[in-house]
MOPAC internal coordinates of N, CA, C and O (Angstrom, degrees):
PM7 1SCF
backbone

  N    0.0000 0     0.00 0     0.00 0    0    0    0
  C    1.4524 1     0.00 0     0.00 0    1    0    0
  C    1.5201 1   108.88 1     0.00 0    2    1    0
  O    1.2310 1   120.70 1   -40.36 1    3    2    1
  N    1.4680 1   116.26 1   139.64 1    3    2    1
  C    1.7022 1   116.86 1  -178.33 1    5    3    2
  C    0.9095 1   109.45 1   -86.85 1    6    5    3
  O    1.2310 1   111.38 1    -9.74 1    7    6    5
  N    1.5749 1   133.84 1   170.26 1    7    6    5
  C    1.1461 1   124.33 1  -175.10 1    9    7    6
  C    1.5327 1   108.82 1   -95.57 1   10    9    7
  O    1.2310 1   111.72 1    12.89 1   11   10    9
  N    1.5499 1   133.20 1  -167.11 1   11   10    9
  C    1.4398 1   124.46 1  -144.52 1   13   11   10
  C    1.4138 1    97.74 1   -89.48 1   14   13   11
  O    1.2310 1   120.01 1   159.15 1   15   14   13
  N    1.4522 1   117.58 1   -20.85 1   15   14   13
  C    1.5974 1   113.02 1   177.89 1   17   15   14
  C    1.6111 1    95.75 1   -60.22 1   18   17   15
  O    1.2310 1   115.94 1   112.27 1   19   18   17
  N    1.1224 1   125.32 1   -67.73 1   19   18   17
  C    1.3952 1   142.68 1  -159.28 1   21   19   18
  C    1.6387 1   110.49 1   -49.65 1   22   21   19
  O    1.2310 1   127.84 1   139.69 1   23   22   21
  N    1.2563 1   102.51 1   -40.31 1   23   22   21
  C    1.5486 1   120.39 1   172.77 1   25   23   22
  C    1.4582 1   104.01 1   -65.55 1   26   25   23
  O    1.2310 1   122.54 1   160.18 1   27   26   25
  N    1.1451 1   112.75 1   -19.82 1   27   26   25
  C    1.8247 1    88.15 1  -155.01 1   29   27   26
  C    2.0592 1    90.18 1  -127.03 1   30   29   27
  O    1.2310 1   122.66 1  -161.79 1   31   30   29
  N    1.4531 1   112.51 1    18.21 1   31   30   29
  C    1.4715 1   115.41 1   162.44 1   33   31   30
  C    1.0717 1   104.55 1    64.11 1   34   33   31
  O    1.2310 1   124.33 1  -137.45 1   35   34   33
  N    1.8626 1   109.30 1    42.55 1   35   34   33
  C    1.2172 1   115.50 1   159.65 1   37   35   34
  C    1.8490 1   112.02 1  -120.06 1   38   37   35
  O    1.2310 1   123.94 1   -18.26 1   39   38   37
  N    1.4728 1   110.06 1   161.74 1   39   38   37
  C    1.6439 1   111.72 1   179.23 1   41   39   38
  C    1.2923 1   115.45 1   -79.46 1   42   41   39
  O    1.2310 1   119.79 1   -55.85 1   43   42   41
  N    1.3948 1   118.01 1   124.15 1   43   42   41
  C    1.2587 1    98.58 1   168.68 1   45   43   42
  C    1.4392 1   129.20 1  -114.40 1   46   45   43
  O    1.2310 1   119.67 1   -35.45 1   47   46   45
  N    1.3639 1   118.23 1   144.55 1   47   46   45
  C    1.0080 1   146.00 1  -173.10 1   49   47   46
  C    1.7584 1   131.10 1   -21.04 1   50   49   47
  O    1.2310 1   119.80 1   -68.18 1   51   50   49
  N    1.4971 1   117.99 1   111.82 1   51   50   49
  C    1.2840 1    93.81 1  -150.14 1   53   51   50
  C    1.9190 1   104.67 1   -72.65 1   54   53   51
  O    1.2310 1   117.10 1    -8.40 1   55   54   53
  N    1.3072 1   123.11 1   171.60 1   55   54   53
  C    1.6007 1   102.08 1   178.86 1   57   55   54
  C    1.5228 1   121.59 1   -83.09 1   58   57   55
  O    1.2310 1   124.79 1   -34.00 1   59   58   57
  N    1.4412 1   108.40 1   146.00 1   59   58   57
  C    1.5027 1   109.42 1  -178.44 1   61   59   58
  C    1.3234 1   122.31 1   -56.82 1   62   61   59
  O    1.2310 1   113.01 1   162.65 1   63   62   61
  N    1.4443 1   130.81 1   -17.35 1   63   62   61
  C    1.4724 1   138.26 1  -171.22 1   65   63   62
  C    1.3135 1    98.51 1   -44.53 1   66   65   63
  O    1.2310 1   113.72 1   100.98 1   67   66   65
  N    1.2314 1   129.48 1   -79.02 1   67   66   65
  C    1.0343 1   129.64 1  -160.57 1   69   67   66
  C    1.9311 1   127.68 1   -71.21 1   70   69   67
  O    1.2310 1   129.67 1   172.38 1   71   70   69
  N    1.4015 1    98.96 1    -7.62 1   71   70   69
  C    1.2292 1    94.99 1  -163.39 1   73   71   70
  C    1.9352 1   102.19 1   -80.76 1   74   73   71
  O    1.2310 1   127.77 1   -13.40 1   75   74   73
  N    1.4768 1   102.65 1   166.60 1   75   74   73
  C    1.2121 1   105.97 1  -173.10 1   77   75   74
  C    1.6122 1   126.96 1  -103.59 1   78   77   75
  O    1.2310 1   107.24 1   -87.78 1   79   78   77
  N    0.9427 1   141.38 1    92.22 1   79   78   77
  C    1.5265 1   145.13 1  -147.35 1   81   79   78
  C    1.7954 1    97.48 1   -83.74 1   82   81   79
  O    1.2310 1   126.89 1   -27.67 1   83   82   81
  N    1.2373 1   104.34 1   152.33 1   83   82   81
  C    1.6166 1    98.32 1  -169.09 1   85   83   82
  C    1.8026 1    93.59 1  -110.19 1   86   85   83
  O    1.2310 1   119.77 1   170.14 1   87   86   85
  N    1.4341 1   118.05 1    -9.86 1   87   86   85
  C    1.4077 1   125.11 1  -172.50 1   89   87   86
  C    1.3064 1   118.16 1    88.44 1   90   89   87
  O    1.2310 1   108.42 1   163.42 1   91   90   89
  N    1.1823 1   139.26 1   -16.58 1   91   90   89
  C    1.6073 1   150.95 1  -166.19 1   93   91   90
  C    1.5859 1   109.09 1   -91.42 1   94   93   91
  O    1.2310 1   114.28 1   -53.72 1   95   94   93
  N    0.9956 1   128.43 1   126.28 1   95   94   93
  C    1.4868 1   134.12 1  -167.39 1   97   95   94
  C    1.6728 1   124.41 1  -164.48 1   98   97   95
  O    1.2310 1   121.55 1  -100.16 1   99   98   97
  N    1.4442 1   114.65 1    79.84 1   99   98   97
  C    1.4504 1   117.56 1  -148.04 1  101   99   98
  C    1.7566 1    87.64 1   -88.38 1  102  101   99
  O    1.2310 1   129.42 1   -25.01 1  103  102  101
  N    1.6777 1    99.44 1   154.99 1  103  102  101
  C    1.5735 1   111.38 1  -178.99 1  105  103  102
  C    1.1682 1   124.58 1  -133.89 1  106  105  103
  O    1.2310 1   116.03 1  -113.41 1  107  106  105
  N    1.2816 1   125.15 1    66.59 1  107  106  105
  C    1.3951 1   119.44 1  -167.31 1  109  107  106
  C    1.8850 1   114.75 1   -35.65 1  110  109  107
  O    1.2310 1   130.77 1   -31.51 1  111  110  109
  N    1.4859 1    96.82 1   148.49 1  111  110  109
  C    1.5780 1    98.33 1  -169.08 1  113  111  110
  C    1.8631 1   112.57 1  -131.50 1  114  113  111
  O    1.2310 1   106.86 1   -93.66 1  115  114  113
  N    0.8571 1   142.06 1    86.34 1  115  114  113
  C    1.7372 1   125.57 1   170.90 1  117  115  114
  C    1.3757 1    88.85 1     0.80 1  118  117  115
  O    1.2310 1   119.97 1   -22.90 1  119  118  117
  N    1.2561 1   117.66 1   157.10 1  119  118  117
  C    1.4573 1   156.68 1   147.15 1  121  119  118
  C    1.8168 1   118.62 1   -66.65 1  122  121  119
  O    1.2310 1   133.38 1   179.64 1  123  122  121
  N    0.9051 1    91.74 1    -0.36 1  123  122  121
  C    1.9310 1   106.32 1   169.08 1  125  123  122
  C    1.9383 1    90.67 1   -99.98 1  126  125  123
  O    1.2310 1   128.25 1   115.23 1  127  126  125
  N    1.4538 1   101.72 1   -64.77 1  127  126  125
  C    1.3496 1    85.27 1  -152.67 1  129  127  126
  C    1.9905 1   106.65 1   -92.21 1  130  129  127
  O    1.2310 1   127.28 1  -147.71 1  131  130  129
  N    1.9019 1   103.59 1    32.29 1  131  130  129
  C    1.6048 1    86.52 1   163.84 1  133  131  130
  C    1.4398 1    92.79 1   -89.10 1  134  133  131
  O    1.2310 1   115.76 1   147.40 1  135  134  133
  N    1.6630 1   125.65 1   -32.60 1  135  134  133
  C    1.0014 1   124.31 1   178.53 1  137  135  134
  C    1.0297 1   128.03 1   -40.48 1  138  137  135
  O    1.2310 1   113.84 1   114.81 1  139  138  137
  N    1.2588 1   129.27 1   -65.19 1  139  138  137
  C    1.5807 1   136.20 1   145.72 1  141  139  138
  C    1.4621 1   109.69 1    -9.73 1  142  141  139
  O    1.2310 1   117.85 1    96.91 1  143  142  141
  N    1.2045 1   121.70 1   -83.09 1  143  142  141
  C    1.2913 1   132.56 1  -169.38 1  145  143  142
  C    1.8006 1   103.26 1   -44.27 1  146  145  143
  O    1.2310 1   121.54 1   116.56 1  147  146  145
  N    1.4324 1   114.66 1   -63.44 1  147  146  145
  C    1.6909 1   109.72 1   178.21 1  149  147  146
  C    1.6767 1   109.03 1   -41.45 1  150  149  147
  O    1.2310 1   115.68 1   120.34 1  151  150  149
  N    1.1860 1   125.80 1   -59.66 1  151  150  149
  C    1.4288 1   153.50 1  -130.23 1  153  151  150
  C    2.2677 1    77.88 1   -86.00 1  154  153  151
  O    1.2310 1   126.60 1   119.39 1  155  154  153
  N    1.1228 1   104.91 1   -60.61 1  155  154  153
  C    1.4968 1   107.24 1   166.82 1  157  155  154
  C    1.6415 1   134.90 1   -52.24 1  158  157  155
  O    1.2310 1   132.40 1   135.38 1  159  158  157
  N    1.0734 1    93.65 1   -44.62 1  159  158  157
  C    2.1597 1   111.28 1   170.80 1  161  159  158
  C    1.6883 1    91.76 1   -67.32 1  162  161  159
  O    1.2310 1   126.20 1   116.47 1  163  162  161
  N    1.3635 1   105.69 1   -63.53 1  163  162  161
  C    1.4620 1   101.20 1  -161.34 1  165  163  162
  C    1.6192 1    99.93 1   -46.93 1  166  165  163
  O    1.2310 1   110.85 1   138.13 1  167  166  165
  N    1.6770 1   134.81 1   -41.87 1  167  166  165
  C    0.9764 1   101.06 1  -154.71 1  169  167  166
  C    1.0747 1   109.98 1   -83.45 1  170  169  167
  O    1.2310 1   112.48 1   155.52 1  171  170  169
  N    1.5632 1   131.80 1   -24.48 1  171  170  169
  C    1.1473 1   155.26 1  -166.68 1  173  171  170
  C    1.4353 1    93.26 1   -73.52 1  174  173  171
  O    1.2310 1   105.23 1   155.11 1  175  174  173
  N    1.4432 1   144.94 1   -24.89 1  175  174  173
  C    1.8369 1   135.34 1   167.98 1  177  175  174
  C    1.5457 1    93.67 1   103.88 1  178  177  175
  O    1.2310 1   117.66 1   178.74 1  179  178  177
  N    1.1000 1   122.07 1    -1.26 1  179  178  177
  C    1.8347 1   122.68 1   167.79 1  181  179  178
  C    1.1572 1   124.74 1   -98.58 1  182  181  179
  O    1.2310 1   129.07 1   -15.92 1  183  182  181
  N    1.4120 1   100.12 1   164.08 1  183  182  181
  C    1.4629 1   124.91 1  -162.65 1  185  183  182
  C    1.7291 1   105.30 1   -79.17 1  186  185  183
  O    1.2310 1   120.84 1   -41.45 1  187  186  185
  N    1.3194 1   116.00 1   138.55 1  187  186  185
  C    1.7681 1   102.28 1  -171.74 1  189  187  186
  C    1.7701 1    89.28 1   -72.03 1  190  189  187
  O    1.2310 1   102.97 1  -133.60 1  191  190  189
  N    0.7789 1   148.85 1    46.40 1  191  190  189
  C    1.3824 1   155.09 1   134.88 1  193  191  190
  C    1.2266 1   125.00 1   -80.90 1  194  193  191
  O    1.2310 1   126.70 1   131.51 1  195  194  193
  N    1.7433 1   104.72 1   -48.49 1  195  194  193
  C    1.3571 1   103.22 1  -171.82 1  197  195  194
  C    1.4800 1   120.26 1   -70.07 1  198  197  195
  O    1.2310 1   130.17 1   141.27 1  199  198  197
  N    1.3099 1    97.99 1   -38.73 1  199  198  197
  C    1.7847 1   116.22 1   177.40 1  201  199  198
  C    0.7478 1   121.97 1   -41.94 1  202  201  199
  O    1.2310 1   113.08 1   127.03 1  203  202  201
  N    0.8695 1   130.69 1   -52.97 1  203  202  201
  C    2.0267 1   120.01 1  -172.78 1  205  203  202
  C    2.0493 1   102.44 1   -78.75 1  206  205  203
  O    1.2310 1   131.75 1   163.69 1  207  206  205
  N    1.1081 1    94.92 1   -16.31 1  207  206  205
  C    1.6418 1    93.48 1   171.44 1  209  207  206
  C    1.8685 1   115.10 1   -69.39 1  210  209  207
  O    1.2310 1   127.72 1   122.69 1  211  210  209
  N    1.5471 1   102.75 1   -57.31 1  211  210  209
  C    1.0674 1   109.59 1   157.47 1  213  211  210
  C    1.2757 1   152.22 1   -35.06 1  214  213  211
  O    1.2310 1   132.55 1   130.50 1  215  214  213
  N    1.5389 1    93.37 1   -49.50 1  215  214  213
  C    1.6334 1    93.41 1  -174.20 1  217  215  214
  C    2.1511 1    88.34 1   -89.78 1  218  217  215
  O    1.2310 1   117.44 1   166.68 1  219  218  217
  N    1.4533 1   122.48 1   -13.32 1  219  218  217
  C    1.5611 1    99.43 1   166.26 1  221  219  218
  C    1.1771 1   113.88 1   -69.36 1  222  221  219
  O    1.2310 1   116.35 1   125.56 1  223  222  221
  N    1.6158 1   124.54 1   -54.44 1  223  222  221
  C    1.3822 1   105.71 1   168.33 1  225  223  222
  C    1.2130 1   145.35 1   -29.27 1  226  225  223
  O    1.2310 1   123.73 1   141.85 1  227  226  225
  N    1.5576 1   110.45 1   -38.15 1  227  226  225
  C    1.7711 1   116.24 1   171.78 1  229  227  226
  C    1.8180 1   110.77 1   -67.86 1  230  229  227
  O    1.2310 1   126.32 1   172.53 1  231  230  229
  N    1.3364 1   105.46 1    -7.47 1  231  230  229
  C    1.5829 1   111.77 1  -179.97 1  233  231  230
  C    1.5845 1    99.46 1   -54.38 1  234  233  231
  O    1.2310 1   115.38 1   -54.62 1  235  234  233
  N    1.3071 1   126.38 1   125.38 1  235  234  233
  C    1.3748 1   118.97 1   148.89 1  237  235  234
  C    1.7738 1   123.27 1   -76.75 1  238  237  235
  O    1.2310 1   118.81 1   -82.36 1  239  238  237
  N    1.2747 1   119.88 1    97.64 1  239  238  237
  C    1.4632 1   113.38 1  -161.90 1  241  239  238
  C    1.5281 1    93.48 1  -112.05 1  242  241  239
  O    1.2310 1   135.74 1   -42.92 1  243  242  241
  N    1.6451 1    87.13 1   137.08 1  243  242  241
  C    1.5267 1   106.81 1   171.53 1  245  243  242
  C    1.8248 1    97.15 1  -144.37 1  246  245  243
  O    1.2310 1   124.47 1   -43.45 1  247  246  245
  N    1.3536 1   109.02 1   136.55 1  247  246  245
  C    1.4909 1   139.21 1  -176.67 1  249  247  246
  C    1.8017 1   104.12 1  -109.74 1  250  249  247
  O    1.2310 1   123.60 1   -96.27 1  251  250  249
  N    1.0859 1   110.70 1    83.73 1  251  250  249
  C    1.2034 1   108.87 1   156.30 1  253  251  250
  C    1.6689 1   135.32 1  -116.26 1  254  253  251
  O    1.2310 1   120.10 1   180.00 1  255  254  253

């Protein structure tokens, strides 16, 4: 039996394991919230680079 993509004459998805991520991922932002973001690194002693890395890392992610 296929699974429900397959059933319903849809493609499914090849798996992420293998694929190769290059790390680069631009995010456009309002102009309120790059502000935010500087005004936040600065206090925190980081680079507005580091921040948005950071606060994903503190993400607890679970995919179920």
């Amino acid at each position: 039996m296929g699974s429900g993509l397959e059933t319903n004459g849809e493609k499914v998805p090849e798996p992420l394991a293998g694929f190769r991520y290059r790390g680069i991922r631009k995010v456009r932002v309002s102009p309120a919230m790059h502000c935010n973001v500087v005004i936040a690194a600065e206090d925190q002693h980081i680079s507005i680079s580091r921040y948005p890395l950071e606060r994903l890392a503190s993400i607890s992610w679970s995919f179920s």
